[in-house]
FILUM-331002 format. One record per residue: residue in one letter; x, y, z of N, C-alpha, C, O in turn. Coordinates in Angstrom, 2 decimals. Layout:
N
ATOM   code        nX        nY        nZ       caX       caY       caZ        cX        cY        cZ        oX        oY        oZ
ATOM      a         X         Y         Z         X         Y         Z         X         Y         Z         X         Y         Z
...
END
This chain:
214
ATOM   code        nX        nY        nZ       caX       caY       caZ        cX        cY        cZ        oX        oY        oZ
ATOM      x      0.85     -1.19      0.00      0.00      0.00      0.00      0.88      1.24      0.00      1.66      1.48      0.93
ATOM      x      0.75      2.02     -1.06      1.37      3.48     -1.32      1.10      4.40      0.34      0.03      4.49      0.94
ATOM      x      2.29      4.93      0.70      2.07      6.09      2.05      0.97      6.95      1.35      1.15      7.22      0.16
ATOM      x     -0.37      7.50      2.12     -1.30      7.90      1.90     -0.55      9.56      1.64     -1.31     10.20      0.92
ATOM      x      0.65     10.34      2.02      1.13     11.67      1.73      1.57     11.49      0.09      1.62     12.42     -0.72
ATOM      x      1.86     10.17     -0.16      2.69     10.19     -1.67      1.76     10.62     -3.23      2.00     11.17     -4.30
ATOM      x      0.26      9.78     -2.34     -0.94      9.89     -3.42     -1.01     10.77     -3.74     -0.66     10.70     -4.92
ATOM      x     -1.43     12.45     -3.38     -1.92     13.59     -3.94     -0.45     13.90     -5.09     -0.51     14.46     -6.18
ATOM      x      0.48     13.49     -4.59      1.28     13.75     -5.14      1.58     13.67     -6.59      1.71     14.63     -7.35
ATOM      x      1.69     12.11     -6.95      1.57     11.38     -7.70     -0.11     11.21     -8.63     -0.29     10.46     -9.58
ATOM      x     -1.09     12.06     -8.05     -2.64     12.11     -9.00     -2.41     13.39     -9.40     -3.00     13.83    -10.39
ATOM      x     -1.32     14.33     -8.52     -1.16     16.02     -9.50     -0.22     15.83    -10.48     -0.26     16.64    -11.40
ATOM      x      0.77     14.81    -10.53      1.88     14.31    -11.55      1.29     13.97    -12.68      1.61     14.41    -13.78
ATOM      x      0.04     12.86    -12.38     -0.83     12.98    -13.71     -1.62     13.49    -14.31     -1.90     13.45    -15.51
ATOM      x     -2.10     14.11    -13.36     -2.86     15.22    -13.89     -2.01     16.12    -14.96     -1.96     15.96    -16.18
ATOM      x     -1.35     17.09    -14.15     -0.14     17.75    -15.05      0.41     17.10    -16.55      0.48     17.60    -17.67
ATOM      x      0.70     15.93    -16.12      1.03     15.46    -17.46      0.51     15.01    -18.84      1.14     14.64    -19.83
ATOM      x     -1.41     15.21    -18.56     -1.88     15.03    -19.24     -2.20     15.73    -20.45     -2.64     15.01    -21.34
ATOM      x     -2.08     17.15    -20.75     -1.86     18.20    -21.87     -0.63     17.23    -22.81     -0.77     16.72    -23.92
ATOM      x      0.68     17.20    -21.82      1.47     16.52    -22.64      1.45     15.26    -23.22      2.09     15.08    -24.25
ATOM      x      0.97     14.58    -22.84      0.20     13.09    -22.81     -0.34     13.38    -24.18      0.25     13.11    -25.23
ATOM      x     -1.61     14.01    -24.07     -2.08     14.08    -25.30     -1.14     14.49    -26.54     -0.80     13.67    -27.39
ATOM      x     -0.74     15.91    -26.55     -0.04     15.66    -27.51      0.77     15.05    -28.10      0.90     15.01    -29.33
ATOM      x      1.63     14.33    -27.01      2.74     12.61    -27.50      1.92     11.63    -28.61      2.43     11.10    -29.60
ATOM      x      0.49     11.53    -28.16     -0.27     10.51    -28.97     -0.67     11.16    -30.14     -0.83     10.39    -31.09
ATOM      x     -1.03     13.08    -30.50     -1.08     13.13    -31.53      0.20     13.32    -32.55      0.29     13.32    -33.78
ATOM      x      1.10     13.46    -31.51      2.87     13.10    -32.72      2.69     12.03    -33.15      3.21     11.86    -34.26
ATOM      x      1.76     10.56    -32.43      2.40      9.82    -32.97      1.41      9.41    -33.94      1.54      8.48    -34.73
ATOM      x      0.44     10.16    -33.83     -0.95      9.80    -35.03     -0.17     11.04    -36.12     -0.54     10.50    -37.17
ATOM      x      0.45     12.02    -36.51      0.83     12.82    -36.92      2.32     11.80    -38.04      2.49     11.44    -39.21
ATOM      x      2.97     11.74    -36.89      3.88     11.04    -37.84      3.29      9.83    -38.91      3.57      9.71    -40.10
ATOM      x      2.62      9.21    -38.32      1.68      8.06    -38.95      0.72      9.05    -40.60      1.30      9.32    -41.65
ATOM      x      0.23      9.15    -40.50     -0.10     10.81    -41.44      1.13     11.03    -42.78      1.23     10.74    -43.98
ATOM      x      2.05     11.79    -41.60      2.89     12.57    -42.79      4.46     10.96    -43.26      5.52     11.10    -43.88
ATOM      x      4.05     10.09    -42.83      4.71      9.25    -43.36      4.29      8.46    -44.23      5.09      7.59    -44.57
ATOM      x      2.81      8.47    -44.93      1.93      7.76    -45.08      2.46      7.52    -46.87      2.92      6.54    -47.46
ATOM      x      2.11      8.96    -47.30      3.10      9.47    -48.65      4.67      8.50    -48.83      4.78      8.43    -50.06
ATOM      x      5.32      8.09    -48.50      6.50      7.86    -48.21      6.29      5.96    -48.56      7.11      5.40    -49.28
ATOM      x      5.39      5.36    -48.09      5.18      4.30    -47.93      4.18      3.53    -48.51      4.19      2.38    -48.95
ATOM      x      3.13      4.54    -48.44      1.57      3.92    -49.41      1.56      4.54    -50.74      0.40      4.65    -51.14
ATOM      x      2.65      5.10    -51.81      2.57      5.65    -52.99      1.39      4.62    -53.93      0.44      5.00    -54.62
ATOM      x      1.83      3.36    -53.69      1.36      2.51    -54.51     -0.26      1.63    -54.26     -0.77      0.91    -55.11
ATOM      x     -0.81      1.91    -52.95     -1.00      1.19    -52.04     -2.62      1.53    -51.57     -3.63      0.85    -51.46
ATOM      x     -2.28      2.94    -51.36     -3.29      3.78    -50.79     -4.34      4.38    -51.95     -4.35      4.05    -53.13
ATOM      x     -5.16      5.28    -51.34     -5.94      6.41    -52.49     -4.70      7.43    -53.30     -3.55      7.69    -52.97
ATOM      x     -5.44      7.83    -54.39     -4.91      8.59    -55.36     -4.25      9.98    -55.18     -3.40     10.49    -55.91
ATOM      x     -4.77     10.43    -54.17     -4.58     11.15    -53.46     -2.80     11.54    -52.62     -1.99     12.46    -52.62
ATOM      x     -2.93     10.30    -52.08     -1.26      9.64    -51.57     -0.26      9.59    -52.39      0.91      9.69    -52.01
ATOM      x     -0.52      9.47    -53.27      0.23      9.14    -54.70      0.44     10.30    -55.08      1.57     10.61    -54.71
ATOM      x      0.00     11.05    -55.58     -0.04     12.64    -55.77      0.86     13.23    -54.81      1.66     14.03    -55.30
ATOM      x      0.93     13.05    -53.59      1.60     13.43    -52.46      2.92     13.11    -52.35      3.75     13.85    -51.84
ATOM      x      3.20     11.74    -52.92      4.45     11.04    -52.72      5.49     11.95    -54.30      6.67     11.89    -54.65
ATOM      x      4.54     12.52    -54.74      5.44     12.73    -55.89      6.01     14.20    -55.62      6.86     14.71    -56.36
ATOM      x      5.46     14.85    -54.46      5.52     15.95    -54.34      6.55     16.49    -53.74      7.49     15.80    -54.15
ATOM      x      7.11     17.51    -52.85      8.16     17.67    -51.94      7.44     18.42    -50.66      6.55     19.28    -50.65
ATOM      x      8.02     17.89    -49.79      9.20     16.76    -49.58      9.19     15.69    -49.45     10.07     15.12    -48.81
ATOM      x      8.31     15.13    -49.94      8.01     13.31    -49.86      9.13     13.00    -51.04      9.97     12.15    -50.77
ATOM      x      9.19     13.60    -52.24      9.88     13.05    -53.36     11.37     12.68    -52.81     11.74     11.65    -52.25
ATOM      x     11.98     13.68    -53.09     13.36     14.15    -52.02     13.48     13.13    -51.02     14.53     12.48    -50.97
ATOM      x     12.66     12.91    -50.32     13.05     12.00    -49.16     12.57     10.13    -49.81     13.09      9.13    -49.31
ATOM      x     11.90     10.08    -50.54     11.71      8.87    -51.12     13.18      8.87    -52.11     13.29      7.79    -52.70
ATOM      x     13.61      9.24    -52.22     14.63      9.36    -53.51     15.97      9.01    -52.39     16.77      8.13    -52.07
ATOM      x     15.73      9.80    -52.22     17.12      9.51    -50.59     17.43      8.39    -49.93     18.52      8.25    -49.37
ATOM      x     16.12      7.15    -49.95     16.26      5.60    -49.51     16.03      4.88    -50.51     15.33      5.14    -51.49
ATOM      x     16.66      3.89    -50.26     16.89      3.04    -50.82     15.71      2.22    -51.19     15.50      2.13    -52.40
ATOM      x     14.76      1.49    -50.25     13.45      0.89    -49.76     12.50      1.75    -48.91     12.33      1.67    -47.69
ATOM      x     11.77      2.79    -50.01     11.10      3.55    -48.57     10.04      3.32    -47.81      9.58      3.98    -46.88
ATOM      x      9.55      1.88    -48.53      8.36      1.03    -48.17      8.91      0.33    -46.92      8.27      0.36    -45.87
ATOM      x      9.95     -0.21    -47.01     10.26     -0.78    -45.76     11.15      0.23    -44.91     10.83      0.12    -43.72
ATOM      x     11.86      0.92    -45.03     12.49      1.95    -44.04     11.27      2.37    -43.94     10.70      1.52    -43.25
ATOM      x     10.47      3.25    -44.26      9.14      4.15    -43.61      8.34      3.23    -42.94      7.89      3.45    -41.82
ATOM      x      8.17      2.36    -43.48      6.81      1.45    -42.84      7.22      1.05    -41.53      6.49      1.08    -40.54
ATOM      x      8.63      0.59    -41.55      8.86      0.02    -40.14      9.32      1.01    -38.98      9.47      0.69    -37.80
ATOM      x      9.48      2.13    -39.45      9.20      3.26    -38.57      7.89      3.35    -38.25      7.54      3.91    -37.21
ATOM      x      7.15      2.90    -38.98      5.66      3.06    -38.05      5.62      2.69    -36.85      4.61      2.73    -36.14
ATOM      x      6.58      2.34    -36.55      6.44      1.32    -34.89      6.59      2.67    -34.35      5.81      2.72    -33.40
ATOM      x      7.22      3.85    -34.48      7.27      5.37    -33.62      6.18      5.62    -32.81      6.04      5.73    -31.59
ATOM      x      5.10      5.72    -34.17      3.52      5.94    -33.56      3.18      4.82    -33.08      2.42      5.20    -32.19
ATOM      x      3.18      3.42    -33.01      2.48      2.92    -31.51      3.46      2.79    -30.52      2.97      2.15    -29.59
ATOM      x      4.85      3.15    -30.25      5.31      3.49    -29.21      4.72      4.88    -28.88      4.11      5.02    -27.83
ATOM      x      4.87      5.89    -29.73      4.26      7.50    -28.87      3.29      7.06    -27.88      3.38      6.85    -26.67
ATOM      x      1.88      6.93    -29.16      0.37      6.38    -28.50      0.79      5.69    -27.34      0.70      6.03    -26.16
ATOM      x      1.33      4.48    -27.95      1.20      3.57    -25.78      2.22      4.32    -24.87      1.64      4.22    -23.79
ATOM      x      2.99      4.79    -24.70      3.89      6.01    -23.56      2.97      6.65    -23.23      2.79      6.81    -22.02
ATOM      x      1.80      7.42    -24.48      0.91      8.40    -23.93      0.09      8.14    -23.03     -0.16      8.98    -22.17
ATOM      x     -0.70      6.55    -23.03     -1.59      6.08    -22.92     -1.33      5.17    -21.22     -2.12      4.92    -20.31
ATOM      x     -0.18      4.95    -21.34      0.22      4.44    -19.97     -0.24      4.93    -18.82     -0.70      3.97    -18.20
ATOM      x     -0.35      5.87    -18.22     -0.44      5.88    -17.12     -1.81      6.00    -16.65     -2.08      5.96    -15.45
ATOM      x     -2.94      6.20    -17.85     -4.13      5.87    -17.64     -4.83      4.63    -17.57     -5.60      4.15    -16.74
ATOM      x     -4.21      4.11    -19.00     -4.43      2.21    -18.99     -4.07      1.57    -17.51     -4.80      0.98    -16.71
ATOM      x     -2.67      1.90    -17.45     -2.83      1.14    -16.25     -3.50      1.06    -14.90     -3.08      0.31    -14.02
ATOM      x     -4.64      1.91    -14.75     -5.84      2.62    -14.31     -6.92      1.94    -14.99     -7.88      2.11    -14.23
ATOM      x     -7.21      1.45    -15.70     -8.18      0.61    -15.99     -8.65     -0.48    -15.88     -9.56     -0.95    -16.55
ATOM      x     -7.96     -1.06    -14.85     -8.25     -2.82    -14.69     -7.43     -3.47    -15.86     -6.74     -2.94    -16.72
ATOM      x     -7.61     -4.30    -15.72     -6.38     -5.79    -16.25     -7.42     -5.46    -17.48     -6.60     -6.08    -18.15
ATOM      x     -8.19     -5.17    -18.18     -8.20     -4.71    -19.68     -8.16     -3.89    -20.32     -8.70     -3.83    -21.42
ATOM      x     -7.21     -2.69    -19.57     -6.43     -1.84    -19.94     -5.34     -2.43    -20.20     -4.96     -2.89    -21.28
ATOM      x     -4.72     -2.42    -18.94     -3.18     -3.53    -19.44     -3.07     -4.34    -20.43     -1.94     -4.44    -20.91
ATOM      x     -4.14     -5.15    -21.03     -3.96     -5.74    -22.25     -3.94     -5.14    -23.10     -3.14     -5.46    -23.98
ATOM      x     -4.97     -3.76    -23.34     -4.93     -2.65    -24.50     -3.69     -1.90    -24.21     -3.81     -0.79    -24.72
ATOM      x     -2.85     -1.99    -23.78     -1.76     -1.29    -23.53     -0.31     -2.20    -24.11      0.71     -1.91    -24.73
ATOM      x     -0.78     -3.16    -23.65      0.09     -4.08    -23.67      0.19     -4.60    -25.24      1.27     -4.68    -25.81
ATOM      x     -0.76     -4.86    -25.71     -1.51     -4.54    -27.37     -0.87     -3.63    -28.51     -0.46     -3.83    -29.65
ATOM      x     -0.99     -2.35    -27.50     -0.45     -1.30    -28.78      0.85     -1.12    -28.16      1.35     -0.27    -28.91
ATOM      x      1.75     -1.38    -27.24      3.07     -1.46    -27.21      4.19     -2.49    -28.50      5.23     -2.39    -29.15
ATOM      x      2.92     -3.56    -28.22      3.36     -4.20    -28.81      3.85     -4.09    -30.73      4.91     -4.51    -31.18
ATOM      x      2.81     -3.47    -31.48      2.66     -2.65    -32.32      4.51     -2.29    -32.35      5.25     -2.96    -33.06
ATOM      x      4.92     -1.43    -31.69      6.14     -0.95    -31.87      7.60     -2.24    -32.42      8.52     -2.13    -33.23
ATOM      x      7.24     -3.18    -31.66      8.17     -4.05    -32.20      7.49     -5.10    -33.77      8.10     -5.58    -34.72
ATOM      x      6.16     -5.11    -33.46      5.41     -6.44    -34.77      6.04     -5.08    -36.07      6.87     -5.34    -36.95
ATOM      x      5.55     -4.04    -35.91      5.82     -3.31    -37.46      6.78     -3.26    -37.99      6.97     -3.60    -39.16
ATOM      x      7.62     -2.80    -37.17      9.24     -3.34    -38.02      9.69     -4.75    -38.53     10.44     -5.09    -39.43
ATOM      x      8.74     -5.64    -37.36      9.66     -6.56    -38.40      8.43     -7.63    -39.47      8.53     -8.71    -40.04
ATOM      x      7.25     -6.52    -39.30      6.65     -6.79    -40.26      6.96     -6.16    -41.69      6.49     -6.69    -42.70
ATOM      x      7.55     -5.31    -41.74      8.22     -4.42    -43.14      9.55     -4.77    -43.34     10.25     -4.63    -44.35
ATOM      x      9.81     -5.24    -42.29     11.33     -5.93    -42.65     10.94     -7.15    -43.12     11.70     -7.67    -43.93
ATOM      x      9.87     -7.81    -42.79      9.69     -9.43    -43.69      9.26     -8.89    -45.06      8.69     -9.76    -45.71
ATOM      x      9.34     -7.88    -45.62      8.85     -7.88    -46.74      9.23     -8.91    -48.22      8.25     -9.41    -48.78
ATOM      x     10.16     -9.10    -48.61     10.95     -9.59    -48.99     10.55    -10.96    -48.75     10.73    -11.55    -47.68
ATOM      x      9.85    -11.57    -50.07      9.83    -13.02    -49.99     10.76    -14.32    -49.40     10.59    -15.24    -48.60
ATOM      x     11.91    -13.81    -50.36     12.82    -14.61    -49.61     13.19    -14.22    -47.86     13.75    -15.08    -47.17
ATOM      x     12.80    -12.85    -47.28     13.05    -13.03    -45.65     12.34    -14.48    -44.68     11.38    -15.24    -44.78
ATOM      x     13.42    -14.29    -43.82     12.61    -15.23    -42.63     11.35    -14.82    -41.93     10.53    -15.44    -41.26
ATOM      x     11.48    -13.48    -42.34     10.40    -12.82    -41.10      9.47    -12.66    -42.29      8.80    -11.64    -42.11
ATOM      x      9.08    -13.42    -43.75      8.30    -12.50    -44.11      7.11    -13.62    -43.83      6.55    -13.71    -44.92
ATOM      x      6.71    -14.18    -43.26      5.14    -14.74    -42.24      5.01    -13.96    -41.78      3.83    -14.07    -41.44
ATOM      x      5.54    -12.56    -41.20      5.32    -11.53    -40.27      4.61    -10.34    -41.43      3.68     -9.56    -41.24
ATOM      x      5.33    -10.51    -42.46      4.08     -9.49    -43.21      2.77     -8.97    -42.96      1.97     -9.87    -42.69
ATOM      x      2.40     -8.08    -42.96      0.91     -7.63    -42.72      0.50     -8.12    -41.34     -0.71     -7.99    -41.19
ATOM      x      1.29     -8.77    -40.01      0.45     -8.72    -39.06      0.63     -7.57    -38.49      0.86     -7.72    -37.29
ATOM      x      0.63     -6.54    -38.80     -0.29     -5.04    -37.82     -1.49     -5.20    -38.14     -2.29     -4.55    -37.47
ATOM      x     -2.13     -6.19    -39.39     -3.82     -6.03    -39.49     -4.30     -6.85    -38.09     -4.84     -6.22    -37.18
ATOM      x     -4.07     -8.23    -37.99     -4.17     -8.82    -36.59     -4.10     -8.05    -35.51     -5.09     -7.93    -34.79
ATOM      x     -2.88     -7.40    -35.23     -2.57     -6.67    -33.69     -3.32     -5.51    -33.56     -3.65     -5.12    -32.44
ATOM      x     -3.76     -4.67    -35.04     -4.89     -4.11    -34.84     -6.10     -4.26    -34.54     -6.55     -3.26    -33.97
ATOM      x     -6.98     -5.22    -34.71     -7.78     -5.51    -34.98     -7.80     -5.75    -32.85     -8.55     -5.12    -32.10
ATOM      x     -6.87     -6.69    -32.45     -6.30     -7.37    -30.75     -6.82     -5.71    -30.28     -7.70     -5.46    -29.47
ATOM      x     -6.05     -4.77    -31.00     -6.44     -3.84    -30.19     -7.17     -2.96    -29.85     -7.15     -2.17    -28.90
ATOM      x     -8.25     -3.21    -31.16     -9.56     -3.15    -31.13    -10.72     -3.86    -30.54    -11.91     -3.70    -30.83
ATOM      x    -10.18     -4.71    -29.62    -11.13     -5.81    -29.16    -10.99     -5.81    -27.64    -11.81     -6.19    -26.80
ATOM      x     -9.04     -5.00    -27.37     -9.10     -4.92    -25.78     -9.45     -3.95    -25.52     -9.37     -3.75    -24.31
ATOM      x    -10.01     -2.81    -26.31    -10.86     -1.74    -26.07    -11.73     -2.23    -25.32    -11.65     -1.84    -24.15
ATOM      x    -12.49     -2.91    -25.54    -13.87     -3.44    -25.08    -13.71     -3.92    -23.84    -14.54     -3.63    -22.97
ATOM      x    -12.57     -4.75    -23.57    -12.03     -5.33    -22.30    -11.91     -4.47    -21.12    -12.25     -4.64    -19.95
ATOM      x    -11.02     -3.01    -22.06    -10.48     -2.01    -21.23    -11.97     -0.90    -20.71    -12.04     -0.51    -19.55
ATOM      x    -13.08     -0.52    -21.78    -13.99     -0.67    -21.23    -15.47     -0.85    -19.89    -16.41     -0.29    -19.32
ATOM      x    -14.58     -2.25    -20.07    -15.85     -3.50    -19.13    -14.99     -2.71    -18.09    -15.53     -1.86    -17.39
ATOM      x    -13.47     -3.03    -17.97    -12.86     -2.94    -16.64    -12.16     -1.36    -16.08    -11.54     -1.20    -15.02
ATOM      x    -12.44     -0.30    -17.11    -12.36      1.08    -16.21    -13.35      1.40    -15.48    -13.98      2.37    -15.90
ATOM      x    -13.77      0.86    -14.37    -14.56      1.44    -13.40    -14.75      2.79    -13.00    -13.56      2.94    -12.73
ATOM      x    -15.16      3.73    -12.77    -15.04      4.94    -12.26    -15.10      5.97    -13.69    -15.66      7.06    -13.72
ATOM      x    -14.49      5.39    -14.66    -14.47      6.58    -15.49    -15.20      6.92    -16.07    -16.14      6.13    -16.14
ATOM      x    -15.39      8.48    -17.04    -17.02      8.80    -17.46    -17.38      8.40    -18.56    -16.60      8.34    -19.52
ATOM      x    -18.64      8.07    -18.61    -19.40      6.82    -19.37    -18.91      7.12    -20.96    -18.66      6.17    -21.71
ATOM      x    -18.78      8.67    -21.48    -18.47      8.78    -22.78    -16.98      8.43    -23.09    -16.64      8.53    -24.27
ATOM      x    -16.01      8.02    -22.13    -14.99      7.56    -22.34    -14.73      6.34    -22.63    -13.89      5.91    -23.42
ATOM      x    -15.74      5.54    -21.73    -15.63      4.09    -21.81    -16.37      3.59    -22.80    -16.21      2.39    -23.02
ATOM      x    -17.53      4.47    -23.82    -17.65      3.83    -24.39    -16.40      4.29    -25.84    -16.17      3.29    -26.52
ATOM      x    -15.94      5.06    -26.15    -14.91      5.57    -26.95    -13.82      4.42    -26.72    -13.15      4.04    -27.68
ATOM      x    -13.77      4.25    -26.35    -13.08      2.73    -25.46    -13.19      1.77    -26.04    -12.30      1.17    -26.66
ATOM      x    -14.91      1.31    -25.86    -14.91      0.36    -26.30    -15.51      0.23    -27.82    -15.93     -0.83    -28.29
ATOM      x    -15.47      1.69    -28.63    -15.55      1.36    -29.83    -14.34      1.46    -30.56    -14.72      1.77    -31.69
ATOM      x    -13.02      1.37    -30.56    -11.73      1.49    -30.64    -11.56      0.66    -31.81    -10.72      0.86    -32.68
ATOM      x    -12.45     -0.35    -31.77    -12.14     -1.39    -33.23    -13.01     -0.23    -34.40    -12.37      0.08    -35.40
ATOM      x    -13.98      0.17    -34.30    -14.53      1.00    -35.31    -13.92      2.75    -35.88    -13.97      3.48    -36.86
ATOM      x    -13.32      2.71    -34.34    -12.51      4.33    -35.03    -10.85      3.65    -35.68    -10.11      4.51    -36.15
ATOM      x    -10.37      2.27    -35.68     -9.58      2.39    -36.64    -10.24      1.59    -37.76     -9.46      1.21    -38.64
ATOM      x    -11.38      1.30    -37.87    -11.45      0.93    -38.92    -11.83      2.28    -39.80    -11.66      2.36    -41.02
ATOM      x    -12.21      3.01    -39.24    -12.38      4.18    -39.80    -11.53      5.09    -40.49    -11.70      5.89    -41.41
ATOM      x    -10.35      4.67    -39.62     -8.77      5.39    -40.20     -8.57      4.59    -41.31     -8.12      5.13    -42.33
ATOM      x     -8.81      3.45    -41.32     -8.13      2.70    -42.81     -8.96      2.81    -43.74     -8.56      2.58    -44.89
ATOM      x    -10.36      3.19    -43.50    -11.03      3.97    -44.85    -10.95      5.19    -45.50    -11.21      5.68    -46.61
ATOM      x    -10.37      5.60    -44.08    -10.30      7.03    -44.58     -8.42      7.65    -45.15     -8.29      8.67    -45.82
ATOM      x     -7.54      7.03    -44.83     -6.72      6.89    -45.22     -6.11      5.97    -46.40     -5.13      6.27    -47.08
ATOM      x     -6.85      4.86    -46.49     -6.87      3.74    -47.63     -5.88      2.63    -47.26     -5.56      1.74    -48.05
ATOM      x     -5.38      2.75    -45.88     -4.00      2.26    -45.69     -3.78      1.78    -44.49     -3.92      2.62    -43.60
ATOM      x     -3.41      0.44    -44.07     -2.72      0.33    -42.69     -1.04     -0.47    -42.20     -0.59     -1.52    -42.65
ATOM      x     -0.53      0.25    -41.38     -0.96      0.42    -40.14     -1.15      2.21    -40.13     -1.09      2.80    -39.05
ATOM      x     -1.29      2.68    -40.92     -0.90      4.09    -41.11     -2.47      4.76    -40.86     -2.66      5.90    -40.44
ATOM      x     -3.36      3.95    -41.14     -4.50      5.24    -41.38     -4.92      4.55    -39.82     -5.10      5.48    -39.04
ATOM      x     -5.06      3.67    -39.39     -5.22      2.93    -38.07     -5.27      3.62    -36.63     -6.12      3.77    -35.75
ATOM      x     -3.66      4.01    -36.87     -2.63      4.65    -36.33     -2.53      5.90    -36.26     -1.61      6.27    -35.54
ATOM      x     -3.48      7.14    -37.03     -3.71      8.54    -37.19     -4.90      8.62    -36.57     -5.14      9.69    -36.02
ATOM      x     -6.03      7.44    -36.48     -7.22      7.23    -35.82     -6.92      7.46    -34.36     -7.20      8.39    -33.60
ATOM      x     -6.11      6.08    -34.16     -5.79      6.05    -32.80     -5.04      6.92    -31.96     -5.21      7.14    -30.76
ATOM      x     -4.29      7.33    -32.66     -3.29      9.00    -31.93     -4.40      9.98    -31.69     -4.18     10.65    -30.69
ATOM      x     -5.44     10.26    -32.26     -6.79     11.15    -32.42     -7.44     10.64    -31.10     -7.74     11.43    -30.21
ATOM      x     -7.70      9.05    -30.97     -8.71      8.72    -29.81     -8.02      8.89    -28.66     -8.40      9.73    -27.85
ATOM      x     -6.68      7.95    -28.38     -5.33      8.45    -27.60     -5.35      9.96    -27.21     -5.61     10.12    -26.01
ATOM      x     -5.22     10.69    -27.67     -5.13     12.04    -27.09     -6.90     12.80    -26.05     -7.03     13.64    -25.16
ATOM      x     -7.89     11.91    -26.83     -9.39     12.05    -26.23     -9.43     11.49    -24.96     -9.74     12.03    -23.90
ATOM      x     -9.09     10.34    -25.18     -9.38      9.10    -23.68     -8.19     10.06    -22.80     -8.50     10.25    -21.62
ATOM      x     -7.03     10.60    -23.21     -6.48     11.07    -21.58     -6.78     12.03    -21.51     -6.94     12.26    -20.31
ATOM      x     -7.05     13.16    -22.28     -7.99     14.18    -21.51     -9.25     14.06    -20.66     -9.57     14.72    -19.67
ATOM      x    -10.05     12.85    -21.42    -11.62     12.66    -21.07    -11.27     12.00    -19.49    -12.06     12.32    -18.61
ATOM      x    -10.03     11.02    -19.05    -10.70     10.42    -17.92    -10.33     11.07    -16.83     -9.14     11.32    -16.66
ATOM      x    -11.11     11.38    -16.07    -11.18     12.14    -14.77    -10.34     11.22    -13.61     -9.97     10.06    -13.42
ATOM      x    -10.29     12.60    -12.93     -9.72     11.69    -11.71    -10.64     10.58    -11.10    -10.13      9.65    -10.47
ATOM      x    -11.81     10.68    -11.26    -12.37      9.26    -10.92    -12.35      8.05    -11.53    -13.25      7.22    -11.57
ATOM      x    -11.09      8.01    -12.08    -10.40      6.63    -12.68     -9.51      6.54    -12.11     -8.78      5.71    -12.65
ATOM      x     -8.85      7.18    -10.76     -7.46      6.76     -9.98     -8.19      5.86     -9.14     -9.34      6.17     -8.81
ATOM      x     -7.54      4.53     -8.68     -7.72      3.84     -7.74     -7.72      4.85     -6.32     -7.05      5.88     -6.16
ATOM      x     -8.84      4.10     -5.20     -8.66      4.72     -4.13     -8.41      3.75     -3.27     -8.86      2.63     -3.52
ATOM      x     -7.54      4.01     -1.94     -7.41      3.50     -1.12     -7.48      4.08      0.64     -7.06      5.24      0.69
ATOM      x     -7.79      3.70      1.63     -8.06      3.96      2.50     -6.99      4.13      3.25     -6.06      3.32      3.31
ATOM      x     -7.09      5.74      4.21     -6.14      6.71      4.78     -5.94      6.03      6.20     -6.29      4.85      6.29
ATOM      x     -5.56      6.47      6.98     -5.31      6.04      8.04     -6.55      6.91      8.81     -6.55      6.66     10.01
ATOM      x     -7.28      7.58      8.51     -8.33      7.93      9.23     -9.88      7.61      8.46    -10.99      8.07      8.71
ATOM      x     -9.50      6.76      7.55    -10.53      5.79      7.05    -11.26      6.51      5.89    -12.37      6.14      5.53
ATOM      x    -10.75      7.35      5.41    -10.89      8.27      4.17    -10.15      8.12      3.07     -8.95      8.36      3.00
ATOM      x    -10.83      7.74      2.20    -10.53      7.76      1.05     -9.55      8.22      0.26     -9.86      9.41      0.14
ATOM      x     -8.27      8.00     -0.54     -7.49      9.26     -0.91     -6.92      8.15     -2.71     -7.23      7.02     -3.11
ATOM      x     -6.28      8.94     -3.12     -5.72      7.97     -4.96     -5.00      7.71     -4.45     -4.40      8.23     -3.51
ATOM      x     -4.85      6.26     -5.29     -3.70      4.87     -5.10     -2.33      5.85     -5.36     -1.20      5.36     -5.33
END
């Protein structure tokens, strides 16, 4: 049990940090975005394509070698941002947060070496295209995360638990994943830690039988 003086401490730490919080998750829906050009020339809407030919996408596509796989497997940036951002609230949500957390962390390592399996002949290329899977995982522990944020306000939890439909929304609206997914989720990411109130900190009981955050 946390010393009951440390709590206020540590619920104004997050508090405070939540402006920044958010914006970490929209860098990393942002980078996801302006990398999109770089990687989906071929792939995406017509639109993208147009973009990739342009500057500074050209210039910087011209500059690598593979910009499908160097860019793409930088996508792992944006679900590291998003889950850093997302941490210290998830883990505030009951054990199906932690899995939605645990979910889009994961994201950071599957994308790279899902763009690094590109390449038929790679070992890793069975790893191709699973960000559609781990997306989809992390659209489903929404729902988990959800059931198990107790305390928090109802329009959060359900934003929560529609998490599979706002990235499916990104990949329509972008034409592309893990990229349009991933601009969704940096968007919801930055909502859910503003939206949850302090009545999503665990409470625990003071030494004078009052209530105070874990």
């Amino acid at each position: 049990m946390a010393p009951a003086s440390s709590a206020p401490e540590r619920e104004s730490a997050i508090t405070r940090s939540r402006p920044w919080r958010a914006a970490l998750a929209l860098v990393g829906g942002a980078w996801a975005l302006l990398s999109l050009p770089l990687v989906a020339a071929d792939w995406s809407w017509p639109w993208v394509a147009t973009l990739s030919g342009a500057e500074p996408w050209s210039s910087v596509r011209a500059a690598v070698e593979d910009p499908y796989v160097v860019f793409g497997a930088l996508a792992g940036l944006s679900f590291l941002a998003i889950g850093i951002a997302l941490l210290p609230d998830l883990r505030r949500a009951g054990w199906g947060g932690i899995v939605m957390l645990v979910a889009v962390l994961a994201g950071a390592v599957v994308s790279p070496l899902s763009y690094l399996g590109t390449p038929e002949s790679s070992l890793l290329h069975w790893l191709w295209g699973s960000e559609g899977p781990l997306l989809v995982g992390v659209g489903l522990a929404g729902v988990l995360a959800a059931v198990t944020a107790r305390g928090w306000p109802l329009a959060v939890r359900l934003l929560l638990g529609a998490t599979l439909l706002v990235l499916v929304a990104g990949t329509l609206a972008l034409g592309y994943f893990p990229h349009g997914p991933l601009l969704a989720l940096g968007i919801e990411a930055a909502v859910l830690i503003l939206g949850a109130s302090r009545a999503s900190e665990p409470t625990l009981a003071s030494a004078d039988g009052a209530a105070v955050p874990a």
